[in-house]
N, C-alpha and C positions, 0 to 999 in steps of 0.2 A: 507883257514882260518878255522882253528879246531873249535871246538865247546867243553864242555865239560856238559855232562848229568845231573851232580849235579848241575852248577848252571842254566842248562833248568829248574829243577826240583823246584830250589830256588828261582827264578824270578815266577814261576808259583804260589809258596805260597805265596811269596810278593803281588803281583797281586789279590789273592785273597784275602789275610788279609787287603789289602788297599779298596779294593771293598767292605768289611766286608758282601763277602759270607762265609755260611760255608760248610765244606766239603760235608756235608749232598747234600745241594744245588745244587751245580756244580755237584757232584757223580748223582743226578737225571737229569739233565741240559744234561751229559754227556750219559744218559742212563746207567749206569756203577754202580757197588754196590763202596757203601763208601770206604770200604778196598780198591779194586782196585784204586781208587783213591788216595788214601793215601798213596798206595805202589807207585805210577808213582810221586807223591808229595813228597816225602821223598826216590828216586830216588833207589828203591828196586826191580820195573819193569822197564824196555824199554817204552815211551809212544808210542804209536801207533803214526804216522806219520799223519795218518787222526785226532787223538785226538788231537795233535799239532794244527793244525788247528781250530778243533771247538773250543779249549780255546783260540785261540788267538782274533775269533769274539764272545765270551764269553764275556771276559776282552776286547772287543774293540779298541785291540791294532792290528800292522801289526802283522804278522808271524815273521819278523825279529827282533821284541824285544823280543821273547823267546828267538830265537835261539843266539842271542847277546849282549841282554841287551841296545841298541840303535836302535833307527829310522832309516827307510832308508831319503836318501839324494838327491837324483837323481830323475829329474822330464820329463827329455827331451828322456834320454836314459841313460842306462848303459854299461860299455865295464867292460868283466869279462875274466881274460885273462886262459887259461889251467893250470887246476891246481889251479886256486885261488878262486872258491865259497866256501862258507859255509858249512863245510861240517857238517852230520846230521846223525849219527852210530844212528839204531833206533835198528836193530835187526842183530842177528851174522849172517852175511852170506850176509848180506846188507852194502852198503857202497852208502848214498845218498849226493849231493854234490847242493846245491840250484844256481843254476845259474844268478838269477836277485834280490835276497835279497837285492840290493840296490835302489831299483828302488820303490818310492813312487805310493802309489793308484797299484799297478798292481793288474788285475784280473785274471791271471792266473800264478800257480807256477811251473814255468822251474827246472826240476832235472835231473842233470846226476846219473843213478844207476848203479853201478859194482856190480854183484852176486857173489857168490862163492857157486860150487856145495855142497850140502849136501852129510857128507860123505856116508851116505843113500838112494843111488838109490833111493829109494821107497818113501820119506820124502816126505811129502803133503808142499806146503807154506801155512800160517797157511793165514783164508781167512779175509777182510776186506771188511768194506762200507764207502762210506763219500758220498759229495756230489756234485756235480758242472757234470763237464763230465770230460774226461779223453785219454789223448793219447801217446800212446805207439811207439818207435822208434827204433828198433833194429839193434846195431851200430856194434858187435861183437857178436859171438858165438850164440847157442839156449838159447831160453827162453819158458819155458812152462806157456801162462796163463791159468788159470782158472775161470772161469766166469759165475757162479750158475754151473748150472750141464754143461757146456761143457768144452772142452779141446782145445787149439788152441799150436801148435808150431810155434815159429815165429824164423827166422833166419836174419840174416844181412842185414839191405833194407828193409824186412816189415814191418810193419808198422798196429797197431790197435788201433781206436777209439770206444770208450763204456760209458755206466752209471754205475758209479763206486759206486751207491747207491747197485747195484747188488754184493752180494760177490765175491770177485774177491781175488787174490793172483797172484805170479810168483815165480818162479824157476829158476834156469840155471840148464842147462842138457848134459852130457856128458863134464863138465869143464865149466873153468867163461866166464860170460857173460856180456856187458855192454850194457846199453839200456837209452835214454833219456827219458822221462817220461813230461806230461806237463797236468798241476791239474786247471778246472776253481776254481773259488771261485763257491758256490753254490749262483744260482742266485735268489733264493727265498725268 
């Protein structure tokens, strides 16, 4: 199920102007200058996938009303068949796909990732924090994380757990890769 950026972008000003924050607010809320917020609000940046989250316990909504504009439904279990999550284009070379977006109250976010190499050998992924914990599944091809100053390559079958409050990014390496990925809520 596609997603489309501009109305992530437009549900999130919705959401705001019905809360009657102002940019000011949430751009602080967010740690992030105004502008930066402005441009992921008026859909001129990519929002960061962890920013996604903190507005969505901002605006105390699930994560599935950015990405959809409706609640999830499902209380017991969800069945997501290949090929049918949410999917969630955050940044070029990322391809995230939410796995249990229908699933009420969950405390953890299931995503399938496909990478795609940069055509840059050398190309850093640019790095990121949020909060909860964070675990990593490498289903295809390498993946390089990064996670404050170390480097780990992980290959098909490994498998890494970490505090994703720590900078951290990924890669594919030597051609794409695909990697499950599974985000707590932060529990603080």
């Amino acid at each position: 199920m596609p997603n489309n950026p501009a109305q992530i972008a437009a549900r999130i000003r919705e959401l705001r102007d019905i809360l009657e924050y102002s940019a000011v607010d949430v751009a602080a809320k967010l740690n992030i200058s105004e502008q930066d917020y402005l441009d992921f609000e008026n859909n001129v940046k990519s929002i960061p996938i962890s920013t996604l989250y903190e507005l969505a316990d901002l605006f105390n909504v699930d994560f599935t009303v950015l990405l959809t504009g409706e609640d999830p439904k499902m209380g017991d279990y969800t069945l997501v068949r290949a090929g049918q999550g949410v999917d969630v284009d955050r940044y070029p070379g990322y391809s995230f796909q939410s796995l249990a977006y229908n699933f009420k109250g969950r405390i953890m976010e299931p995503l399938y990732v496909c990478l795609e190499p940069h055509e840059d050998e050398a190309h850093e992924a640019s790095l990121v924090a949020h909060g909860g914990q964070e675990f990593n599944l490498v289903l295809e091809g390498t993946v390089k994380v990064v996670l404050g100053k170390h480097e780990f390559f992980l290959n098909a079958g490994d498998s890494f757990y970490f505090d994703p409050r720590i900078p951290h990014g990924q890669r594919a390496v030597g051609g794409p890769a695909k990697f499950v990925t599974i985000i707590s809520k932060d529990t603080k």
